[in-house]
C-alpha positions in Angstrom: 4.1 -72.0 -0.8 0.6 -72.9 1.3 2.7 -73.8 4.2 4.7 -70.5 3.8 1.0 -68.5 3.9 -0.3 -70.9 7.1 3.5 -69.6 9.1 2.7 -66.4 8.2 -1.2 -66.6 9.5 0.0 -68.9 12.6 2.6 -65.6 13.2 -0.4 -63.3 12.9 -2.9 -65.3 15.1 0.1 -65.5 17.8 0.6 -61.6 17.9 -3.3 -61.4 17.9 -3.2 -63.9 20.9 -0.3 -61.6 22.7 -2.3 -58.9 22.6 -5.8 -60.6 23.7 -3.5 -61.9 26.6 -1.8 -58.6 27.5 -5.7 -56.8 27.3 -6.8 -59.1 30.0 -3.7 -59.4 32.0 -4.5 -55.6 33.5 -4.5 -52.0 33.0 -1.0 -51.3 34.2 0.2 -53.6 31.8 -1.5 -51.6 29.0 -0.3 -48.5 30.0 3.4 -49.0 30.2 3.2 -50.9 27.0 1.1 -47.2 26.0 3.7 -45.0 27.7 7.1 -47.2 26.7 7.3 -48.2 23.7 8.0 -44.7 21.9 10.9 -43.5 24.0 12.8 -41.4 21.0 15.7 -41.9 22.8 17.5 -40.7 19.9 16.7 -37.2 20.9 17.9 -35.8 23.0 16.2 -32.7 25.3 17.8 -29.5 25.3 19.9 -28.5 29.2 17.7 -28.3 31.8 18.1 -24.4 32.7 15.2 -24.2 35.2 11.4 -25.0 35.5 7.9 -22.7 35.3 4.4 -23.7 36.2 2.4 -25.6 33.8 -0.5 -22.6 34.4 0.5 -19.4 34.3 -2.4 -17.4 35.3 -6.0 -18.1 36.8 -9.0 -16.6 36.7 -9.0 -14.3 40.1 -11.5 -16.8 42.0 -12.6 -14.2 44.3 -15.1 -12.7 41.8 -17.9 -15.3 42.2 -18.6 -15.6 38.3 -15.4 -16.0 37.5 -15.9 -19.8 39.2 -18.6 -21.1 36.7 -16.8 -23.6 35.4 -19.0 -23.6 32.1 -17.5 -20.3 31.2 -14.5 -20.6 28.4 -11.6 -19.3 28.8 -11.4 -17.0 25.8 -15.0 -15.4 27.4 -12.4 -13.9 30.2 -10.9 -10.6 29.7 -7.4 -10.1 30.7 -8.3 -8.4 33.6 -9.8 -11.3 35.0 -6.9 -12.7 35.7 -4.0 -13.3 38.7 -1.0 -14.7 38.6 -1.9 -18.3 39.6 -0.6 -18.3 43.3 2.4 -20.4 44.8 1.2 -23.8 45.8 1.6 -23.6 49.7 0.7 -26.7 51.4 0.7 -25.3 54.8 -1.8 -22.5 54.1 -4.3 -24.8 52.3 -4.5 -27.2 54.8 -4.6 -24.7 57.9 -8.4 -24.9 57.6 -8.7 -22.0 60.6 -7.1 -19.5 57.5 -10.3 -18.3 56.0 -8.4 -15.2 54.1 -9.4 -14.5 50.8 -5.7 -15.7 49.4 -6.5 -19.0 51.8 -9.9 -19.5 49.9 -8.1 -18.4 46.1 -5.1 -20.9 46.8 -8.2 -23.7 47.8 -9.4 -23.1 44.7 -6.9 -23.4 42.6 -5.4 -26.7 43.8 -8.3 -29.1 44.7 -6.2 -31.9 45.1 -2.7 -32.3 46.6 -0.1 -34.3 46.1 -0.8 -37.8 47.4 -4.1 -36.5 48.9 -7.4 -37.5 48.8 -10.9 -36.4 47.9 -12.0 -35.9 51.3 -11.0 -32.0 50.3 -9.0 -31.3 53.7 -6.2 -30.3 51.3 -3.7 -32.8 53.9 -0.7 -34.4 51.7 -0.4 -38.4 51.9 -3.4 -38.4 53.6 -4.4 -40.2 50.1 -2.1 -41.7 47.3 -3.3 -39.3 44.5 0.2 -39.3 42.9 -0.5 -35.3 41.3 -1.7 -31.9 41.8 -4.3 -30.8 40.1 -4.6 -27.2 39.1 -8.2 -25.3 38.6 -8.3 -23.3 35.5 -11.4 -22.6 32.5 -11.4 -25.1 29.4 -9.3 -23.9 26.5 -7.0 -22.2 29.8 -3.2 -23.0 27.9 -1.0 -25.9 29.4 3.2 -25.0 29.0 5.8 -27.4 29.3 7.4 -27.0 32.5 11.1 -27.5 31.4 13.2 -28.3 28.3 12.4 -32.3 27.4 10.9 -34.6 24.5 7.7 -35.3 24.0 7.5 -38.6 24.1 3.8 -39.3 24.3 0.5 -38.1 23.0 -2.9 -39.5 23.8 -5.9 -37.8 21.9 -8.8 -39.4 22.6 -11.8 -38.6 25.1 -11.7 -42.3 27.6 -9.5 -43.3 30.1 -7.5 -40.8 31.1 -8.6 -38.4 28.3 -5.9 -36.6 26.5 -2.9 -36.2 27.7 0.8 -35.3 27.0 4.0 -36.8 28.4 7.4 -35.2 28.4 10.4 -36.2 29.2 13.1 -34.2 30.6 17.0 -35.3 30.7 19.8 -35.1 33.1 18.1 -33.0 35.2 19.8 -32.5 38.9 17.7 -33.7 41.7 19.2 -33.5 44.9 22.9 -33.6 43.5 22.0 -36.7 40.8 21.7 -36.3 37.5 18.2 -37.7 36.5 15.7 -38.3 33.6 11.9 -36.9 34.8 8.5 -37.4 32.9 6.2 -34.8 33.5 2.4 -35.6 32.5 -0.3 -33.0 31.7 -3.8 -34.8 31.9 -7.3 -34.2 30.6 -6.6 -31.6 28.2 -9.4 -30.1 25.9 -7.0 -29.7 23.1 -3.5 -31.0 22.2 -0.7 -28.7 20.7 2.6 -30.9 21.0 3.8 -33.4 18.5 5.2 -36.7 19.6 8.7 -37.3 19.0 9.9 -33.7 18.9 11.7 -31.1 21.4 9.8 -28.9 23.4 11.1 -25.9 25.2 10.4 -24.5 28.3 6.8 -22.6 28.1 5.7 -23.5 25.0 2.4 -24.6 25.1 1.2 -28.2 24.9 -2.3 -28.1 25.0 -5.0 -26.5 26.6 -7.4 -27.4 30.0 -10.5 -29.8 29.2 -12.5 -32.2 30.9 -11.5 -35.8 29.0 -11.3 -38.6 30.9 -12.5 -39.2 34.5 -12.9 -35.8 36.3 -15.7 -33.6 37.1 -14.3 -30.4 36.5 -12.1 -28.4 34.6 -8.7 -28.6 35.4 -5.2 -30.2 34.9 -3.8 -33.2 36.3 -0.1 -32.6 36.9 2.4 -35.2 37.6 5.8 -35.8 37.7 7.0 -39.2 37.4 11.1 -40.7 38.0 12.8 -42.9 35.4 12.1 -46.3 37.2 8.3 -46.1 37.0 6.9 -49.0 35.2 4.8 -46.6 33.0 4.0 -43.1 32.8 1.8 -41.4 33.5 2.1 -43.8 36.7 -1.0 -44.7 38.5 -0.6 -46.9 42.1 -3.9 -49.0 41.6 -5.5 -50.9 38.8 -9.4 -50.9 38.1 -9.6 -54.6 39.2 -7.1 -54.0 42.6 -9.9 -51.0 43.8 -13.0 -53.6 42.6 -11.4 -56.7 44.4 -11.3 -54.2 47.8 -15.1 -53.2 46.9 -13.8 -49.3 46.1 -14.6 -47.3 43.3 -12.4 -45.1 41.5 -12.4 -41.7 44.3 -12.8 -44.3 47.4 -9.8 -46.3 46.4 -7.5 -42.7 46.7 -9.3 -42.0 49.7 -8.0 -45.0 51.5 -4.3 -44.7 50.1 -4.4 -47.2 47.5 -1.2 -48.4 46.3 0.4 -45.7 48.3 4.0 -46.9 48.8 4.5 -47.1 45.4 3.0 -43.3 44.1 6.0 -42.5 46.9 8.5 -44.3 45.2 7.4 -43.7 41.7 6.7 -40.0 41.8 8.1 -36.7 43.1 6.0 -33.5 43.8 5.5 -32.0 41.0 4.6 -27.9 42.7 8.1 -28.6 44.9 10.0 -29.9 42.0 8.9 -26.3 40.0 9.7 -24.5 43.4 12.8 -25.9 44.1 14.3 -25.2 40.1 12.3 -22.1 39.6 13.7 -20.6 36.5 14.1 -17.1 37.5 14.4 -15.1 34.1 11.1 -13.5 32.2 8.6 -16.4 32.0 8.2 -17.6 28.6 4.6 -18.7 29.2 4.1 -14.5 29.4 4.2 -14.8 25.8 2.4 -17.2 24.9 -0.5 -17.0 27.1 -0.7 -13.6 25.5 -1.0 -15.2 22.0 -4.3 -16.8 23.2 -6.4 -14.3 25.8 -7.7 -11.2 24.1 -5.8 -7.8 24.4 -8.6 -5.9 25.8 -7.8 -2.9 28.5 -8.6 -3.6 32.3 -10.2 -2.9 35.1 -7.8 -1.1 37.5 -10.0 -0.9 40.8 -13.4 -3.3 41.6 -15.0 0.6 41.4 -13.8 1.2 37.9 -14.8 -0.3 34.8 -13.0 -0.4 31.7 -13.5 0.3 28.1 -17.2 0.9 28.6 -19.2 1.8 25.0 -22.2 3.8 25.0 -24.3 2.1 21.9 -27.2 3.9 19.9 -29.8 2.8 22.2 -28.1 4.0 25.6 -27.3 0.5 26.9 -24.0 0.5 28.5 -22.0 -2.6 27.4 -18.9 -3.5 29.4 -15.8 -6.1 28.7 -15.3 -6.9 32.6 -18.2 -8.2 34.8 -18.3 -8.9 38.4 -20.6 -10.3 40.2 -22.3 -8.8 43.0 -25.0 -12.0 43.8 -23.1 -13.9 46.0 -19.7 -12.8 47.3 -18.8 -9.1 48.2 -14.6 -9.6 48.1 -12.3 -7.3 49.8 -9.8 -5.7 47.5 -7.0 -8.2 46.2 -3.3 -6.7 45.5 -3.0 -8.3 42.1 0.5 -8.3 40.0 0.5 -5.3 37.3 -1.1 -6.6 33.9 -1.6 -4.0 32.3 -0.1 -3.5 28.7 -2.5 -0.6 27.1 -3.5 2.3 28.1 -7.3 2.2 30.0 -9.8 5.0 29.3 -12.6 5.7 31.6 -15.6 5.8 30.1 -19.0 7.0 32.6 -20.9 4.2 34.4 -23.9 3.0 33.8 -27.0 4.7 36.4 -30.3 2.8 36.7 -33.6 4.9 37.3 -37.3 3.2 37.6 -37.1 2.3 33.8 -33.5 1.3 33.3 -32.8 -1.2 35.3 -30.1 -3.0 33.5 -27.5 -2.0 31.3 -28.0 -4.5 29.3 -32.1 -5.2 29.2 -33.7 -2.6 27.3 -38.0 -1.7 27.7 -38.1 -4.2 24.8 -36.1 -6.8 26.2 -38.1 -10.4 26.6 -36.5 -10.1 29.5 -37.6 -6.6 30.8 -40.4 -7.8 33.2 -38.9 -10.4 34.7 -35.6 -8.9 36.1 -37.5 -5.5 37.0 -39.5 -7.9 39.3 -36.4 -9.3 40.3 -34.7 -6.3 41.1 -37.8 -4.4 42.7 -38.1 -7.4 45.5 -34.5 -6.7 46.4 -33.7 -10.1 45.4 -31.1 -9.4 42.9 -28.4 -6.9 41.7 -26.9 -6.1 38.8 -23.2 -6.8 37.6 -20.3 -3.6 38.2 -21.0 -3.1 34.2 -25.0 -2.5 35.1 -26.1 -5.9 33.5 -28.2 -8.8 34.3 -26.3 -10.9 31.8 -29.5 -13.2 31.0 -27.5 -15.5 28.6 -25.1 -16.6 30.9 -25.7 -19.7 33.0 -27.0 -19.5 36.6 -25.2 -21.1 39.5 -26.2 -23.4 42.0 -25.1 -20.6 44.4 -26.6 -18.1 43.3 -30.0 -19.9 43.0 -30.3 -21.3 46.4 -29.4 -17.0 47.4 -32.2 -16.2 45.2 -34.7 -18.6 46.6 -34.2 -18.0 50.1 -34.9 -14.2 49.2 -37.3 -15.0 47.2 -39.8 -17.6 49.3 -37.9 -15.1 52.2 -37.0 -18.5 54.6 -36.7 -17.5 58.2 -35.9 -21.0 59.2 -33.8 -21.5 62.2 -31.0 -23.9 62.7 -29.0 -24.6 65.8 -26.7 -27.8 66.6 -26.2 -28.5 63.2 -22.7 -29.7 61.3 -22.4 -27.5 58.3 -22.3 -30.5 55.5 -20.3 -29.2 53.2 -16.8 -29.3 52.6 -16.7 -26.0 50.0 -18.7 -23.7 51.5 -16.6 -21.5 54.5 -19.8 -21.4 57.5 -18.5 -17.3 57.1 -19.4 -17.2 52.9 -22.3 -15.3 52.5 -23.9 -18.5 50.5 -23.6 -20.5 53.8 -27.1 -19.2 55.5 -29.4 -19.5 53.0 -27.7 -22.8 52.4 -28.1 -24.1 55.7 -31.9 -22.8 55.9 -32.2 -24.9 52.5 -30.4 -27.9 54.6 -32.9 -27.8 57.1 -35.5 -27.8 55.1 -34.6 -30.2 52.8 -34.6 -27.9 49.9 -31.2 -29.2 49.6 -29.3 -32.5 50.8 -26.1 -33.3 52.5 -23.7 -34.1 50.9 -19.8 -33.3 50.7 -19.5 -30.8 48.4 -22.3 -28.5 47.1 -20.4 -26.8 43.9 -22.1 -23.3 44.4 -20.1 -22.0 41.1 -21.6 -25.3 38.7 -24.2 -24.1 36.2 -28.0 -25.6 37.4 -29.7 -27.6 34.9 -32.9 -27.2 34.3 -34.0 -29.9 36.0 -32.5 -29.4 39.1 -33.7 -25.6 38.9 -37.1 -26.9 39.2 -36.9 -29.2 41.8 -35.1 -26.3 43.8 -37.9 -23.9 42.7 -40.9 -26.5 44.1 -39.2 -27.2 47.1 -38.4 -23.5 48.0 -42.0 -22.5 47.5 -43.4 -25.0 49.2 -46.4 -25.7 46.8 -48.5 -29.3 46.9 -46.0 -31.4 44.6 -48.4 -33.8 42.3 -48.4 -37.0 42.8 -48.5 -38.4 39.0 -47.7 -42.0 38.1 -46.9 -40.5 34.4 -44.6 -37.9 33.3 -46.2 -35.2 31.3 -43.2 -34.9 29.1 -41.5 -37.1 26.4 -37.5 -36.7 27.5 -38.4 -36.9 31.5 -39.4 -40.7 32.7 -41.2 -41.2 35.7 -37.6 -43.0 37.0 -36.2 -39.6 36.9 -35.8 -37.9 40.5 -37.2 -34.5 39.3 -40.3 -36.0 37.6 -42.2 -35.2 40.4 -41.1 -31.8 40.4 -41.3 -30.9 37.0 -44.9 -32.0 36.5 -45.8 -30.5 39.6 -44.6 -27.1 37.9 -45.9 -27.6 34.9 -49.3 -28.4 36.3 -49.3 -25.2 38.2 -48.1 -22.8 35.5 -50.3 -24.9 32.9 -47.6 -25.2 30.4 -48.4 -28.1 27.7 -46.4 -31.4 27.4 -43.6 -31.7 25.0 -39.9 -32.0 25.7 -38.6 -30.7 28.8 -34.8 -30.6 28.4 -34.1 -31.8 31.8 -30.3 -31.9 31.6 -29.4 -28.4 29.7 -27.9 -25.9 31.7 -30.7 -22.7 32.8 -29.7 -19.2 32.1 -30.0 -16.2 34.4 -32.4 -14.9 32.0 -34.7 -18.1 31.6 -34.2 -18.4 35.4 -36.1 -14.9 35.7 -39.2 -15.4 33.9 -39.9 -18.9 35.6 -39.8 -16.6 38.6 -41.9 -13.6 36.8 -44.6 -16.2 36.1 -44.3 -18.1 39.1 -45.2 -14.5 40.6 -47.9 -13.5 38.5 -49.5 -16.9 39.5 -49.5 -16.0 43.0 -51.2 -12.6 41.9 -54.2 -14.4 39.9 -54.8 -16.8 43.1 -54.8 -13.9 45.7 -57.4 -12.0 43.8 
């Protein structure tokens, strides 16, 4: 009997052992062991009959705050919607196009297949083995085709959560083949391992898990003879042994060859078997965006209310900070009838719709809007709860502080602002002043933390920043990079130490009294 119990604990310590062994032996390893194991090869998907994008509609990136990518996707209305557009790889690398569908297709798709992060939008000039697709958390994710479900991840590391699917005897160029089509950093899962899922249903929805920096779906298709899915062409230890992080490893190609021979492209794969009968991802996006009526011209607002106290409340803004779009030709959407309701007016005491006399508010964005250096949204409102963008704060300083600065032979440093956006002067002033430094990519659309709001603020005003070896507030230390700027602010506004709250996002409405009180300051000094 005891040497019955010590076979049975040498069997356990040995599996123990495998595993320990397998752990160290590599990520790869892990993952096919992840992605391979569960194959439910005893079900069978249903005929492929044709294939539908993953996304079915985007937010219409033209209007500048529909690009926040802290905004939800059940905060859109309907109307704020397009059809996501066609994945063209020769218009979104034909960087002379600067047309407003050039700079919505940009948008959408960051990253090509097998492209890099350089953001030239240039296939295999990396070995990023998907596409990924831009669209606002909680956005549903459809299954492209008929297939299995054959994995489920649900956790927040790694590659966050994602689904696999596979799809059977499906023709690629005259062979019948077995695909497995991956949908990465989802916010929410839907499908069940082990179980048939039809074309369009939905699978999960849009998140951030995992390594990315923005909303959006990692798509990729891989073929049966990858090793594991969802394949990837480089360990963690390949890129470290080459000195490369995660980003410079794609940039230099990586593991390349293999992403070729392991993967197909996922947006030609959909183009090429495009299933050509009534979308069922229609239906179920429906199940999930709210039925409100739309706005049928960027001059005509819908389903506007008129409430007791005369503020005019909207369901569709637009902003009118930043980007002044010409009028799209969008697919019909509309499923109710719209009623026109009157728009809201300002005078000299109703500024915005939505900040009444007794608004905490009121001073601040009536200062605002008397120095011409804001407008209001097409519904009449400031919208002080909603977070402000790094765009629309740089605009707002550079009317503000009213920089005339001058900038000749200078390389515009950033790869995602167009030199012809309307962003891109008062950027450039900020360059040259070094309000602002080079970099890349700039995110205009990312909400501003507090922080960085700040730091902006001091810069742009140009006021004597303190030189303090001591932060005056418990949750900044003096090894942060805007201590500096934040006690220098505080100092000059005299407000008292405490927590700061360095890393929370600012609102529009937060945003304006900083500005109301950096104003009234100026006031008490002059006299």
């Amino acid at each position: 009997m005891q040497k019955k119990q010590l076979s049975l604990l040498s069997i356990l310590w040995i599996c123990n052992l495998i595993l320990l062994i397998t752990y160290f032996i590599g990520w790869q390893s892990i993952s096919f062991l992840k992605s391979s194991v569960l194959e439910y090869n005893n079900i069978t998907s249903d005929p492929f009959d044709g294939a539908v994008s993953p996304i079915a509609y985007v937010p219409d990136w033209w209007k500048s705050e529909n690009m926040n990518k802290a905004r939800l996707f059940e905060s859109f209305s309907i109307a704020d919607f397009i059809e996501i557009p066609e994945y063209d790889i020769g218009l979104l690398s034909d960087t002379l196009q600067q047309t407003t569908s050039a700079s919505i297709l940009r948008y959408t798709y960051p990253v090509v297949y097998m492209g890099s992060y350089r953001g030239n939008y240039i296939e295999y000039d990396g070995s990023h083995p998907a596409v990924d697709i831009r669209a606002p958390i909680w956005t549903p994710v459809v299954s492209i085709a008929n297939g299995v479900v054959i994995k489920v991840k649900n956790t927040d590391t790694g590659d966050g959560k994602y689904v696999i699917i596979r799809h059977d005897n499906v023709d690629v160029n005259g062979v019948k083949e077995t695909l497995y089509s991956g949908y990465e950093h989802l916010s929410e899962i839907i499908a069940a391992e082990g179980t048939k899922i039809r074309r369009g249903d939905v699978l999960g929805k849009i998140g951030m898990t995992g390594i990315t920096t923005t909303p959006h779906l990692h798509f990729q298709i891989d073929k049966s003879t990858s090793p594991f899915h969802m394949y990837w062409p480089y360990t963690f230890q390949e890129a470290a042994d080459l000195g490369l992080d995660f980003f410079g490893a794609i940039n230099v190609g990586l593991g390349k060859e293999n992403a070729i021979r392991y993967t197909i492209n996922p947006m030609d794969f959909i183009k090429n078997n495009r299933f050509l009968g009534s979308a069922p991802q229609e239906r179920n996006i429906a199940t999930v965006v709210k039925q409100e009526p739309l706005v049928v011209s960027s001059q005509i607002v819908a389903d506007t209310t008129i409430p007791e106290n005369g503020n005019i409340v909207t369901v569709v803004p637009k902003s009118e900070n930043i980007i002044t779009p010409e009028v799209i030709s969008q697919p019909e959407m509309v499923t109710s009838r719209v009623n026109i309701s009157p728009r809201f007016t300002s005078d000299a005491t109703h500024i915005f719709s939505d900040i009444p006399t007794d608004s905490p508010f009121y001073d601040s964005t009536k200062y605002l809007s008397e120095a011409g250096v804001v407008q209001g949204y097409s519904d009449g409102g400031f919208h002080p709860s909603e977070y402000m963008s790094r765009g629309e704060a740089i605009l707002i300083y550079d009317r503000l502080f009213k920089s005339n600065t001058l900038y000749t032979n200078i390389d515009f440093p950033f790869l995602d602002i167009l030199p012809s956006d309307e962003l891109a002067p008062a950027l450039m002033r900020a360059f040259t002043r070094n309000i602002v430094t080079g970099s890349n990519y700039f995110r205009p659309n990312d909400s501003l933390t507090r922080a960085e709001t700040i730091t902006l603020l001091v810069r742009s005003s140009g006021i004597p920043v303190e030189t303090l070896k001591y932060s005056l507030f418990y949750d900044v230390t003096t090894q942060n990079s805007h201590a500096k700027y934040i006690n220098t602010f505080a100092r000059y506004l005299g407000i008292p130490s405490g927590n700061f709250e360095p890393n929370k996002s600012i609102t529009r409405g937060e945003l304006a009294k900083i500005l109301y009180a950096f104003d009234q300051k100026k006031k008490k000094e002059s006299n």
